[in-house]
C-alpha positions, 0 to 999 in steps of 0.5 A: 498500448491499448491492450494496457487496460483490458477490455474485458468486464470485471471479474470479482477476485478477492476471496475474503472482503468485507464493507467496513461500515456493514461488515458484509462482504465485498468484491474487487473489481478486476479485468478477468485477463488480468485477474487469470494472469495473477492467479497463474503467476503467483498461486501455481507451481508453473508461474513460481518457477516462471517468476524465479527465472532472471529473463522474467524480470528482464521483461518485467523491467522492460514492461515498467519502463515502457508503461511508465513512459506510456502512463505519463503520454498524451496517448494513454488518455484514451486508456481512462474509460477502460481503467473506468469500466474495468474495475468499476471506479466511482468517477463523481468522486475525483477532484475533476470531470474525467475528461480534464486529466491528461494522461492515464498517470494523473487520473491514477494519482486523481485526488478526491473531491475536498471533503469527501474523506474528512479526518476521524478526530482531526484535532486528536494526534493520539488517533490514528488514521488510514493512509488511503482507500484500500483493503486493510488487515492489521496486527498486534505483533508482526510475528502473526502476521507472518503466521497469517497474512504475509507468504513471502519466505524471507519477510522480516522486518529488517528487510522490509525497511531494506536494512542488513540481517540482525540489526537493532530497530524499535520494531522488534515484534512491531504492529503492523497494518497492511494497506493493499489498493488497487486500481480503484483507488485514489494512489495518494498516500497519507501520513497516518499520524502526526508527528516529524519526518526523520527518516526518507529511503528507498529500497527494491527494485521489483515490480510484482503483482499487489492483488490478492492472488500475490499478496497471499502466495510464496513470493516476497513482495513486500521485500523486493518491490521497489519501495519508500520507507519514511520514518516519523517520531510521533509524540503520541505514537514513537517512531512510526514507518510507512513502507509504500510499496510499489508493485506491477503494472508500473508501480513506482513510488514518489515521496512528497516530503523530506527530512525534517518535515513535520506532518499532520495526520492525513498530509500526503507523503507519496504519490504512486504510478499507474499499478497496483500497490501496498502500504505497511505501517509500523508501531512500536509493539504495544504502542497502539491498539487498532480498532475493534472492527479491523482486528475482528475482521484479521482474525477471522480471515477478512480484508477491510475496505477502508477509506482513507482518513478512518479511524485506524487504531488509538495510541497507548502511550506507553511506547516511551517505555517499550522501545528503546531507540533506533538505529535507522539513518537520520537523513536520506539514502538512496 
């Protein structure tokens, strides 16, 4: 199981990134053998039709499983450094020396030093906050970002949450902010604001690609991945849903609250397996204005890279009026 961290260098892949402190562009570390494989899986006629034949997914499932059993051995240790040296990750900033985590798992799912990521306006619930390092683009109203950024030919809204055709949520033409990482990053995910847990489930059961190349091609990864969906009431925000979707090598997402929590914004709420992997945040349309910088960089054709616990966008206050209320299941489903 070597072979699950290439050893070749890094190949910069992303076409359209930008340093949100300088707003100059940024690269995204990525093995060039996997950086080809995406490109030929999701930008080309021939891995289209591949990823549409059922004995596709049989190896793809076969593939989670055995590299999930793999990520969580002993054995996968020795994979850290070529994780390291593949995409260029910033060691002096996890909790603990790399030598200390055990499996491949643990250092994928590593948390930063204390500190290191403090919270924009922490006593100030009607800021919100990213839930994670990644690459961000954000929208005032999700029918733009079907325009602009998601390619998937069925994405809606409903299926997102992993609800039936037509039935009534408050996101009707919601906001959105989409969060992709990838193996860089710390895959601790966070609430991005404050408020109770009124809603946990789980929904999909792919594992496709997160990276660029997918993201950005014709297939629907934000619906059929396997993904979290927990729902939040914010006073300051109204109902609020973070979808952590989980995509390949493993991809697999792990909830770390329930009903009936109440969170602080910058709380964990999920873990990821070892893989690449999105986030979706949903708001009450009119409810929030994002940042200036993100919503300049969106328009112009540009990820963000983010650090977790930034400013995200600031509420309105008027979603009370804007959106009537939801009909999601109040309690766990699976």
């Amino acid at each position: 199981m070597g072979g699950v961290i290439s050893a070749f260098e890094s190949y910069e892949t992303t076409p359209g990134l930008l340093y949100r402190e300088t707003g100059k562009p940024a690269s995204e570390p990525m093995p060039l053998i996997r950086a080809a494989r995406m490109w030929l899986l999701y930008q080309t006629l021939p891995g289209r039709i591949f990823l549409s034949l059922p004995p596709t997914w049989w190896v793809i499932g076969w593939q989670h499983k055995s590299i999930a059993v793999h990520a969580n051995s002993p054995a996968s240790k020795k994979d850290i450094p070529g994780l390291i040296k593949g995409y260029k990750i910033a060691v002096e900033e996890a909790e603990k020396p790399v030598e200390e985590y055990g499996t491949l798992q643990e250092f994928f799912a590593r948390r930063l030093k204390p500190g290191l990521r403090p919270i924009y306006a922490a006593g100030d619930n009607r800021i919100a906050v990213m839930p994670a390092d990644s690459r961000c683009v954000v929208y005032q109203d999700v029918d733009t970002a079907k325009r602009f950024w998601i390619k998937g030919r069925n994405f809606n809204v409903p299926a997102l949450l992993g609800l039936p055709p037509g039935v009534h949520t408050p996101w009707h033409n919601c906001a959105i902010s989409i969060n992709r990482l990838s193996p860089t990053d710390c895959h601790r995910l966070h609430a991005a604001v404050s408020g109770a847990v009124t809603h946990v489930a789980t929904h999909g059961h792919e594992f496709m690609g997160s990276e660029w190349a997918a993201t950005h091609s014709s297939v629907n990864v934000m619906t059929e991945n396997e993904r979290l969906i927990v729902q939040f009431n914010s006073e300051e925000f109204g109902p609020v849903a973070q979808i952590m979707i989980g995509a390949s090598e493993v991809g697999s997402v792990k909830g770390l609250v329930k009903v009936g929590d109440v969170v602080t914004k910058g709380d964990e709420v999920a873990i990821f397996a070892y893989g690449g992997s999105l986030m979706a945040s949903l708001f009450v349309g009119g409810s929030i204005v994002f940042n200036e910088d993100l919503r300049r960089h969106t328009a112009a054709g540009y990820e963000t890279l983010v650090k977790y616990g930034s400013p995200l966008g600031r509420a309105t206050g008027t979603w009370r009026v804007l959106a009537p209320a939801a009909e999601m299941e109040p309690e766990d489903s699976k």
